[in-house]
N, C-alpha and C positions, 0 to 999 in steps of 0.2 A: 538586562536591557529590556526596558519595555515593548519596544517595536518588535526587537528580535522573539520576543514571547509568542507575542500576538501572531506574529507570522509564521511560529512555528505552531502553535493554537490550531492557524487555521489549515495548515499543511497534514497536520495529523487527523483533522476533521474529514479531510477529502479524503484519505488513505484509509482509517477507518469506514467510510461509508462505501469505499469503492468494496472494499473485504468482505463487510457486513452485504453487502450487493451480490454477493460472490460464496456465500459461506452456503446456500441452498443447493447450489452445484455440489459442493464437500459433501452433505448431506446426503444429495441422492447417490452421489457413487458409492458412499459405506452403504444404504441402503441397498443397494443394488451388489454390492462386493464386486462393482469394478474396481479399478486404480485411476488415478488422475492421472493425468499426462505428466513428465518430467516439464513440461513448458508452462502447464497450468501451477505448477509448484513452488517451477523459479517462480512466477511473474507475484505469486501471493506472498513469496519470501522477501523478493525486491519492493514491496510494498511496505510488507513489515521493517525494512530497513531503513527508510528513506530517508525518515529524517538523519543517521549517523553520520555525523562529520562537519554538521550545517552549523557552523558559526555566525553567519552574517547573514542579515535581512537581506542582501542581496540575493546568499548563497539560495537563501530559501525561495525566495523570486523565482529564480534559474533553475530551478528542477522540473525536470518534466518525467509524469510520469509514465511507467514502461507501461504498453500496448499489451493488453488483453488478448490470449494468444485463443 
């Protein structure tokens, strides 16, 4: 399905850039040999997930992403 492509297209566009927005934080803590937070961890995992399960242009519509802890 074409729509559902494009909407999934555009879904992983946002999730990539939010990660790629966020990978400089990853960086500095190895830099540094702190540890991330268990919440900064989920929230980069629940990002890489997002799209799983999304059947339907609507489903893709309806997601919202989880909040930057």
């Amino acid at each position: 399905n074409g729509d559902l492509d494009r909407a999934l297209k555009d879904l992983r566009d946002k999730r990539n850039q939010l990660l790629a927005d966020s990978d400089w934080e990853v960086t500095m803590a190895k830099e540094k040999g702190n540890n991330l937070s268990s919440a900064f961890k989920t929230w980069r995992q629940d990002l890489r997930d997002i799209t799983e399960g999304l059947t339907t242009v609507e489903e893709v519509e309806g997601v919202v992403f989880p909040t930057k802890p």
